[in-house]
C-alpha positions, 0 to 999 in steps of 0.5 A: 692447034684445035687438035692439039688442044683436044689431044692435050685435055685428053691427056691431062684427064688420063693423068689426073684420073691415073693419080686420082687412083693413086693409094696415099703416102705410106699406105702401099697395100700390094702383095708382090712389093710387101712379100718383096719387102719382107723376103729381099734382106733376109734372103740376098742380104741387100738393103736396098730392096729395089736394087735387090729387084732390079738384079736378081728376082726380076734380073731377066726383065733388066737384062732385056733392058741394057740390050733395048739401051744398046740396041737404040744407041746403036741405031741412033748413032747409025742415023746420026753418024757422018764422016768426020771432019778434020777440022775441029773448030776453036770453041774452048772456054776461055774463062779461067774461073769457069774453067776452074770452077767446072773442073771440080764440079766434073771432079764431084759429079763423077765421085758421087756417079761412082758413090751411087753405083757403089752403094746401089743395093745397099742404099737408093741408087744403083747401076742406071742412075749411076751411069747416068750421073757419070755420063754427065760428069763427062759431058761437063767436061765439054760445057766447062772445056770445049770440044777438043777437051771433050774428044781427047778424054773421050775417043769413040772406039773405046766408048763403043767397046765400053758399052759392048763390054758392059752389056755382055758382061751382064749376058756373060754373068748370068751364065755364070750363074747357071754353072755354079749356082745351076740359075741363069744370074744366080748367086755363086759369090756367097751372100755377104754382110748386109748393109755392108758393100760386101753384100748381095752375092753377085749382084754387084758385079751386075750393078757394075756392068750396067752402069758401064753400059749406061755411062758409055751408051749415054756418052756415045749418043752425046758424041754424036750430038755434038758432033752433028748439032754443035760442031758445024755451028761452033765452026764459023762466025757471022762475021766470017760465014760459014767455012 
């Protein structure tokens, strides 16, 4: 306790003395950010000038990022993973109104995940938040459903497909780029009409891959979870004990 205590105020004054440094609100003063600011719109015809970052002038740094992703997803399910049961316990809801009510939300969720994907160079969002957002839209559909509901919408071969495809398409694309724009993850669509969704040459494509990466790397490690920590549990009663 005594050492945690220590550890912990130590900390604390990392923090403080990190956010003391900190430049006030609007008060932004360094060079990489303002010539970013300055040269992204007019150069890649991308609004959003973080997406435009994230995808294109630092697009190597996010490549090394979707395999980090995959490559922990993959060791985690490695550790997690046993063979499966036949059984699978009963565990739907059974409230029709919780039922009802979470099906529009899995419906909203995953509209706004696409939305967010969509628009991620033009306004703030991108491929990784996307991703995120429809993960959960699918692991809402367990918490309003059950398991069974759950598994049947999503069966594991296909989401581990999913998360390789997104994460090669990414590799693939950039090689794409060096064959007609003669840069790895060059431009070779034509830089489009900004503020528009037709903008930002190939960084869609990019934006598109990842976020299928995300939602499947994220879905997976839910699957597994579940499969582990929720399953055994949802499997018996204490009046029943364990079966």
């Amino acid at each position: 306790m005594i050492g945690f205590a220590i550890a912990g105020a130590g900390f604390a004054a990392l923090v403080f003395w990190a956010l003391v440094g900190l430049p006030d609100f609007g008060h932004y003063h360094w060079p990489y950010g303002n010539a970013l600011n300055a040269i992204a719109t007019p150069e890649r015809h991308a609004t959003n000038v973080v997406g435009i970052t994230v995808f294109d002038y630092r697009g190597l740094d996010t490549l090394g990022e979707e395999f980090i992703l995959f490559a922990s997803v993959v060791g985690v399910s490695l550790l997690l993973r046993k063979d499966p049961e036949e059984h699978v316990p009963a565990d739907e809801v059974r409230s029709d109104p919780i039922r009802a009510l979470g099906a529009v939300a899995v419906v909203l969720l995953f509209v706004l995940g696409l939305w967010v994907v969509a628009f991620g160079y033009v306004t703030p969002g991108g491929g990784f938040q996307g991703g995120v957002a429809l993960a959960g839209a699918f692991l809402l559909v367990y918490v309003v459903g059950g398991y069974r509901q759950y598994h049947s919408l999503l069966p594991h071969s296909p989401l581990e497909m999913a998360e390789a495809f997104g994460a090669g398409a990414f590799a693939i694309l950039g090689f794409v780029g060096i064959v007609y724009a003669g840069a790895y993850l060059g431009n070779f669509l034509g830089l489009g009409n900004a503020g528009s969704l037709y903008s930002a040459g190939s960084v869609p494509l990019l934006n598109w891959a990842t976020a299928i990466e995300v939602c499947a790397a994220l879905v997976v490690l839910f699957s597994e979870f579940l499969k582990i920590y929720m399953l055994p549990a949802a499997s018996w009663t204490p009046e029943e004990g364990p079966r």
